[in-house]
KETILO-389747 format. One record per residue (C-alpha): residue number from 1; chain; x, y, z. Coordinates in steps of 0.5 Angstrom, whole numbers, plus 500, padded with zeros to 3 digits. Example, Ala and Ser with C-alpha at 12.3 -4.5 7.8 and 13.67 -1.06 7.14 Angstrom:
1_A_525_491_516
2_A_527_498_514
REM end
This chain:
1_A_835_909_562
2_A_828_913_561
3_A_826_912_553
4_A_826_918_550
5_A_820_917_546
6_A_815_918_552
7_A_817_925_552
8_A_811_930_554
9_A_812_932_546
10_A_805_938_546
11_A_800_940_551
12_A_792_940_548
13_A_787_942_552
14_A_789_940_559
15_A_793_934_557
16_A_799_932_555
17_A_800_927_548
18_A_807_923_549
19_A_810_922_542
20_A_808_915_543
21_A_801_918_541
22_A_796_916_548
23_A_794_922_552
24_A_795_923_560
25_A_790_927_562
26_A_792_934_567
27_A_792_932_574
28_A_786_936_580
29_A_787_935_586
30_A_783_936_591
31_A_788_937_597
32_A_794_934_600
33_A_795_931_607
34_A_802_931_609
35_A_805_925_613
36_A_809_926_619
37_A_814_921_622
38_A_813_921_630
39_A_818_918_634
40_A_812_918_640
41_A_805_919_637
42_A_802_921_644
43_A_807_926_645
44_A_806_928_638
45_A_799_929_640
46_A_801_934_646
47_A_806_937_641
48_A_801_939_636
49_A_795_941_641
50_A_801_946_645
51_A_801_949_639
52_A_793_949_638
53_A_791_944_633
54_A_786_939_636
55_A_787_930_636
56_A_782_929_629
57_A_783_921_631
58_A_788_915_632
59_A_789_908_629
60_A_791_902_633
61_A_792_899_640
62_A_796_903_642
63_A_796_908_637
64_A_801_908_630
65_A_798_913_626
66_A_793_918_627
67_A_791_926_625
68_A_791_932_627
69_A_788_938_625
70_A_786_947_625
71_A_781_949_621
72_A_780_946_615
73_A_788_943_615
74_A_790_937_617
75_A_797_933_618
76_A_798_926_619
77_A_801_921_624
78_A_805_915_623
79_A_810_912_629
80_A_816_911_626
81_A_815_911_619
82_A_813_914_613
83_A_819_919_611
84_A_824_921_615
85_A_825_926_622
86_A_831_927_626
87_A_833_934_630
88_A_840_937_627
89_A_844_941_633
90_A_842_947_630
91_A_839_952_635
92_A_836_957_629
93_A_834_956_621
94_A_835_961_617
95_A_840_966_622
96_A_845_962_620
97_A_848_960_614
98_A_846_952_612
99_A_843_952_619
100_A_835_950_615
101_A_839_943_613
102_A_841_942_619
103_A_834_938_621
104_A_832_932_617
105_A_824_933_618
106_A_820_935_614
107_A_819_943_612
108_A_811_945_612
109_A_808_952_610
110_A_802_953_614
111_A_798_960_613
112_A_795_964_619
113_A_793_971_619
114_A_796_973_625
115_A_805_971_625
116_A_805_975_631
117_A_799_973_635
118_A_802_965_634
119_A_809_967_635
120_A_807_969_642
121_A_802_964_643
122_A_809_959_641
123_A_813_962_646
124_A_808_962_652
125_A_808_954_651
126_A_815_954_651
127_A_815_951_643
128_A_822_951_640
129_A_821_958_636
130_A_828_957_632
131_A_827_963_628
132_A_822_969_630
133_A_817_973_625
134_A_821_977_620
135_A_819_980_614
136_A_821_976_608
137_A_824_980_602
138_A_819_975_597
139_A_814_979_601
140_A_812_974_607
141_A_812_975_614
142_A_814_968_617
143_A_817_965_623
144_A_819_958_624
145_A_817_953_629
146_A_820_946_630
147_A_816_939_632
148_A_821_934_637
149_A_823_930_631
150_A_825_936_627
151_A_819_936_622
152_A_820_945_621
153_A_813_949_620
154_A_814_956_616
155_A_809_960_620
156_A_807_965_614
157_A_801_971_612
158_A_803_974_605
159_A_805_982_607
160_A_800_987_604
161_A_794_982_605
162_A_788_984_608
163_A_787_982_615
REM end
């Protein structure tokens, strides 16, 4: 059972005094690099680069982990490992109600400045485009795109911003 003594009793200048009396300190990450579990990491490899993104590196021999990367982002790969995948039967998300609980994948936002230009770019590549880009009521423009093992990325750019 949690020991109620260590709760977060205040907040002092970007830490947090526990009422045992030591103080943690506010965490400031530099960035956050998701891991993928990939059932076929070459695949996984060819997947990304059909949708833009270019093979950063591989580890071993034959290749059990690597990095993928646009821009300034990066996705790691590990083979059957790492967290969960699975393709559901679903053929949508977000069209149908609960169809976005149907893949046991991750969901990963990745923002772009153009929906419609990487929707077009998606379907001439034949990926697997389960939900086509839509205006958002919580002011966003998104589509959804979905890897083979079911990992979903919510394709977005903020209505109203600048292009």
């Amino acid at each position: 059972m949690w020991d109620l003594r260590y709760r977060v009793r205040r907040r002092v200048r970007g830490s947090a005094t526990l009422e045992s009396g030591a103080m943690l300190a506010r965490m400031n990450a530099k960035g956050i690099t998701p891991i993928l579990n990939v059932s076929d990491i070459a695949a996984s490899f060819a997947w990304f680069e059909k949708w833009g993104w270019r093979k950063c590196w591989d580890w071993g021999t034959p290749p059990t982990f690597g990095a993928v990367g646009s821009g300034e982002c990066e996705i790691f790969l590990c083979h059957g490992a790492q967290g969960g995948r699975g393709k559901g039967a679903n053929t949508t998300t977000f069209q149908v109600d609960e169809d976005e609980t149907g893949d046991k994948g991750v969901w990963i936002s990745v923002w772009v400045e153009d929906v419609d230009a990487v929707h077009k770019e998606c379907v001439a590549a034949g990926l697997d485009v389960t939900f086509p880009p839509h205006d958002m009521p919580w002011k966003v423009r998104e589509m959804h795109l979905r890897h083979p093992d079911g990992h979903v990325f919510r394709v977005s750019r903020g209505i109203g911003e600048e292009k």
